[in-house]
ZAMARGU-4260 file (C-alpha; in steps of 0.2 Angstrom, whole numbers, plus 5000, padded with zeros to 4 digits):
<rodrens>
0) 5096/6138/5712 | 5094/6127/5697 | 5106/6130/5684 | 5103/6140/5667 | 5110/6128/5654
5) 5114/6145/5641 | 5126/6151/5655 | 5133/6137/5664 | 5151/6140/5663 | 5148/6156/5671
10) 5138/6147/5686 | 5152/6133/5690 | 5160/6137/5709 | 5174/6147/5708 | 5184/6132/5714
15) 5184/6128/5696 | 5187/6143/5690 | 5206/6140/5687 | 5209/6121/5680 | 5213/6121/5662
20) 5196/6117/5652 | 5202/6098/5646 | 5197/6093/5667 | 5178/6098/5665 | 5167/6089/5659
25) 5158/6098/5641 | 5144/6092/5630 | 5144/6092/5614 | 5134/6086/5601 | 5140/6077/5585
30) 5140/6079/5568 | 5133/6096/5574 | 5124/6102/5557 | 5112/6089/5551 | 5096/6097/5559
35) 5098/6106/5543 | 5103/6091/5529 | 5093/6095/5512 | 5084/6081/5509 | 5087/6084/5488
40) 5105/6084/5490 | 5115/6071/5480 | 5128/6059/5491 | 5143/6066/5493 | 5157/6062/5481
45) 5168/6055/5497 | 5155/6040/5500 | 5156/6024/5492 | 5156/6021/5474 | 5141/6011/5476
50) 5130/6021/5485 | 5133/6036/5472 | 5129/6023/5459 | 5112/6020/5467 | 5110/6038/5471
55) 5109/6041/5451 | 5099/6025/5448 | 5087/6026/5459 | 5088/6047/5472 | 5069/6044/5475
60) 5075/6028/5486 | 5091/6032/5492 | 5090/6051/5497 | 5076/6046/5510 | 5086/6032/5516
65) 5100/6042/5518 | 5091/6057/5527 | 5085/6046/5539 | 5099/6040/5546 | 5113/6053/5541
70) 5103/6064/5553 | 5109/6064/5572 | 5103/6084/5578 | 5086/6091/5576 | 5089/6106/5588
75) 5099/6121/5578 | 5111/6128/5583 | 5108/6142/5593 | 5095/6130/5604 | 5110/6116/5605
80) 5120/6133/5612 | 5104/6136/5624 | 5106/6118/5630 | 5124/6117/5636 | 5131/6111/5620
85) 5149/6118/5620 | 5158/6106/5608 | 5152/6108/5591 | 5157/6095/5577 | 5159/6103/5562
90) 5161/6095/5546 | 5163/6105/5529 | 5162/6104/5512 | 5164/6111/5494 | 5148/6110/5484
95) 5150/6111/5468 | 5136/6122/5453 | 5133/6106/5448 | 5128/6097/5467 | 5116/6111/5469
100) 5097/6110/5472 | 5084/6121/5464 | 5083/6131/5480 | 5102/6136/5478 | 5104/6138/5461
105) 5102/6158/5462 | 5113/6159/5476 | 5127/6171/5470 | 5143/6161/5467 | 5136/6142/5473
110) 5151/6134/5464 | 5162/6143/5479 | 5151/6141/5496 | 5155/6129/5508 | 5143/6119/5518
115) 5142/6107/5530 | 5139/6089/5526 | 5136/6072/5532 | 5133/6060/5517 | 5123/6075/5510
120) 5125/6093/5508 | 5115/6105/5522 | 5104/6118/5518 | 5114/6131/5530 | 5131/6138/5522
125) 5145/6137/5535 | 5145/6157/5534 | 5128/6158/5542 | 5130/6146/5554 | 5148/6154/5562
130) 5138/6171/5562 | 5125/6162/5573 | 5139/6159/5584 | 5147/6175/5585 | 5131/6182/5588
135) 5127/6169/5604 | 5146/6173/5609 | 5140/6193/5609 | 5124/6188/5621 | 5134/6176/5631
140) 5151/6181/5636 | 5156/6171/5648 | 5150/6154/5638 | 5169/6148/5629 | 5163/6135/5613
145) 5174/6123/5604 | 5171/6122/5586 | 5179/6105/5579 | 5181/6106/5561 | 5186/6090/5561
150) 5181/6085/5540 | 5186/6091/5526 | 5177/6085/5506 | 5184/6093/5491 | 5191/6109/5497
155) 5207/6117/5489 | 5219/6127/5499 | 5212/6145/5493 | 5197/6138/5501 | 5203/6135/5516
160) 5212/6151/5516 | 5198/6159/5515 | 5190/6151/5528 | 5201/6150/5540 | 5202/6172/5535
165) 5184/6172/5536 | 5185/6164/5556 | 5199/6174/5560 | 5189/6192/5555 | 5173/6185/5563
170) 5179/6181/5579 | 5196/6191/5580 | 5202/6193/5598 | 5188/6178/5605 | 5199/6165/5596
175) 5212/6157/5610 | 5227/6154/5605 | 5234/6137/5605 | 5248/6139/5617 | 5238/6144/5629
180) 5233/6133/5642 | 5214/6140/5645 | 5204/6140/5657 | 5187/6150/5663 | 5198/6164/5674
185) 5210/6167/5662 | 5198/6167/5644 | 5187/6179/5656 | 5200/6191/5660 | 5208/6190/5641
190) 5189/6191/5634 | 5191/6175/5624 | 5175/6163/5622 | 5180/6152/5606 | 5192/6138/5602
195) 5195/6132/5583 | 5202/6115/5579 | 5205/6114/5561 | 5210/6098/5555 | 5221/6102/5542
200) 5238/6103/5543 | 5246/6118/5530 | 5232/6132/5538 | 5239/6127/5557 | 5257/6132/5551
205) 5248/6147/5547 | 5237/6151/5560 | 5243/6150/5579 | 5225/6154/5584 | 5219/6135/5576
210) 5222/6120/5588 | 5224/6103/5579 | 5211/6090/5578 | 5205/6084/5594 | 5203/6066/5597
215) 5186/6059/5594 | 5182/6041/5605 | 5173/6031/5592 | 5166/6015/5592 | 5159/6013/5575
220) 5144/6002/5581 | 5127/6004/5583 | 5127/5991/5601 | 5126/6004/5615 | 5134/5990/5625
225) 5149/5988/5610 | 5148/6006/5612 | 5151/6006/5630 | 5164/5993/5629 | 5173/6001/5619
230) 5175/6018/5629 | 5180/6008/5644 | 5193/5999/5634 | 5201/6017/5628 | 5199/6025/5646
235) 5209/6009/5650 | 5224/6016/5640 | 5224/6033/5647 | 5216/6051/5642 | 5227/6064/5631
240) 5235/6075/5638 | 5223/6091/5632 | 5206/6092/5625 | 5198/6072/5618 | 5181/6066/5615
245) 5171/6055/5621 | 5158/6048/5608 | 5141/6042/5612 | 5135/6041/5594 | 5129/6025/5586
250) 5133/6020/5569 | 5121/6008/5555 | 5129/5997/5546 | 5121/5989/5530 | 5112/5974/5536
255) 5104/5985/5549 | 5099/5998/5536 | 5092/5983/5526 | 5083/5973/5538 | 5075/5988/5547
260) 5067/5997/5534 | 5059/6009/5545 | 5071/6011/5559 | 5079/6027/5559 | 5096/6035/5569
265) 5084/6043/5579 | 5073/6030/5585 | 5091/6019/5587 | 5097/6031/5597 | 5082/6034/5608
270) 5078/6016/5609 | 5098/6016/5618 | 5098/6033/5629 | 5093/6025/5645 | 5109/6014/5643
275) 5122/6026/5638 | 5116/6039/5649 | 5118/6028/5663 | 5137/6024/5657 | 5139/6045/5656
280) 5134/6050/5673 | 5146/6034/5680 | 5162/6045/5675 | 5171/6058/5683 | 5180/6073/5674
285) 5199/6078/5679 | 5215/6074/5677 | 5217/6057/5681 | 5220/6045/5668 | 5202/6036/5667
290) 5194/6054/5668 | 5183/6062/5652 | 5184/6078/5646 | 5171/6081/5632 | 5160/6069/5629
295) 5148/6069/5614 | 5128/6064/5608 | 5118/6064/5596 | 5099/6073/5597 | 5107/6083/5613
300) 5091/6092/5612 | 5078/6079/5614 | 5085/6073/5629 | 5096/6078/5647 | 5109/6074/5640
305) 5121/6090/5643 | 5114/6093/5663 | 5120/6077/5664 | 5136/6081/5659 | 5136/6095/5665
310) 5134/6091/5683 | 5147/6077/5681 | 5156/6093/5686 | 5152/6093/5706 | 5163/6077/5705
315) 5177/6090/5706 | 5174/6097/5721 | 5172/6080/5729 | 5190/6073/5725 | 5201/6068/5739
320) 5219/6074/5731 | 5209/6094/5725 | 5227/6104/5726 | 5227/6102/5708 | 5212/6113/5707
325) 5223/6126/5716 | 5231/6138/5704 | 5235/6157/5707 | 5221/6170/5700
</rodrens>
């Protein structure tokens, strides 16, 4: 029976039932939020001097550029869920009154909502996109997500106060905590689907239910092979002990910006997917030192991407030395 992608945790054998969920293999998808990136936002004030400069000189030019290849997702987020996205990269950001489009400006209290970002502001307020969540969570309840809120632009510590208060309320007794050492038997029978990593330090002293920032593989090139390369040479020096990331995702630099005018993220990364594909279904999930754990794309929906990932699960089953899948129920 072919596998529904919504619900795949709940359809893995029950030989994998009991391993702690850093030796499956998960997709996810990075820099979750930019399906929704407004194409009138200004740049970020984290980006380079330079590119705010010509932001302000010259918006009809660089806000295009910009959308073009700040963009990695197209699905949202609920259709990312759909697919068998189960690591979400979350980056989030203050925006201030004055940051705000003409679409926003009757919003009440602009000056204190936080969205996502990526070079620019997105049109979705983090708010609605964790109720989204929840929601998916309440229609799927054997489906555990990791939400990585791995950035941070410009927000005060009241801000993340509330935030972190606003998490905790929405997904009370679905957060794991992290001493825990989850896995799908024991988040089943303690009814909890979500994991939090929150990548700043004061709310984790706070807040026993928020993990700490999980490691993100990232090459910084836009060379699949560079890419590729790079991955094998971290696997090289051994996996983490809990939850890492594994990135696919290409970067531009200038001069590829420059001398490509009409090349996008997009069309880079399609132009690449056969390639790092082939790289993905090559690994094998575990505990083993050269093993992966989640591993991360951009335009998950356009593509197999997470069956792929997904089905490097099997590999499990397969192992020669399998007591480690062994664990009392």
């Amino acid at each position: 029976m072919k596998m529904e992608r919504a619900d795949w945790m709940s359809q893995l054998p029950e030989e994998l039932w009991n391993i702690p969920l850093w030796y499956l293999a998960i997709p996810g998808s990075h820099d979750s939020m930019t399906y929704c990136l407004d194409k009138n936002s200004p740049v970020l004030g984290s980006e380079s001097l330079v590119l705010q400069w010509l932001d302000r000189l010259a918006p009809c030019i660089t806000q295009p550029c910009i959308y073009r290849w700040a963009t990695t997702q197209v699905c949202c987020i609920q259709d990312q869920l759909d697919a068998g996205i189960r690591y979400l990269d979350l980056r989030i950001a203050h925006k201030n009154k004055t940051c705000c489009t003409q679409d926003t400006l009757n919003t009440e209290n602009t000056d204190e909502t936080l969205y996502f970002a990526h070079a620019v502001y997105t049109l979705q307020t983090v708010k609605e996109a964790l109720s989204v969540i929840a929601v998916w969570l309440e229609q799927h309840q054997k489906e555990i997500v990791i939400l990585s809120c791995s950035h941070f632009y410009q927000l005060s510590d009241t801000e993340h106060q509330d935030l972190v208060t606003f998490i905790t309320q929405l997904f009370g007794d679905k957060m794991c905590c992290r001493k825990e050492t989850p896995s799908l038997r024991k988040c089943w029978s303690l009814g909890q689907q979500v994991i939090v990593s929150y990548d700043n330090d004061k709310s984790l002293h706070k807040h026993n239910n928020l993990w700490p920032s999980i490691p993100y593989w990232y090459a910084d090139s836009a060379d699949p092979k560079e890419v590729i390369s790079y991955l094998e040479n971290q696997k090289s020096q051994g996996r983490v002990a809990s939850f890492f990331v594994t990135g696919l995702n290409l970067t531009e630099d200038t001069a590829l910006v420059i001398c490509h005018p009409c090349l996008t993220m997009r069309k880079l990364t399609m132009k690449s997917f056969s390639l790092l594909l082939g790289w993905v279904e090559e690994q094998t999930p575990g505990p083993d030192t050269a093993c992966v754990n989640i591993i991360c794309g951009d335009f998950v929906g356009l593509t197999d991407f997470a069956s792929v990932v997904i089905g490097l699960n099997n590999k499990l089953l397969k192992t020669k030395n399998h007591k480690w899948l062994i664990s009392d129920k």
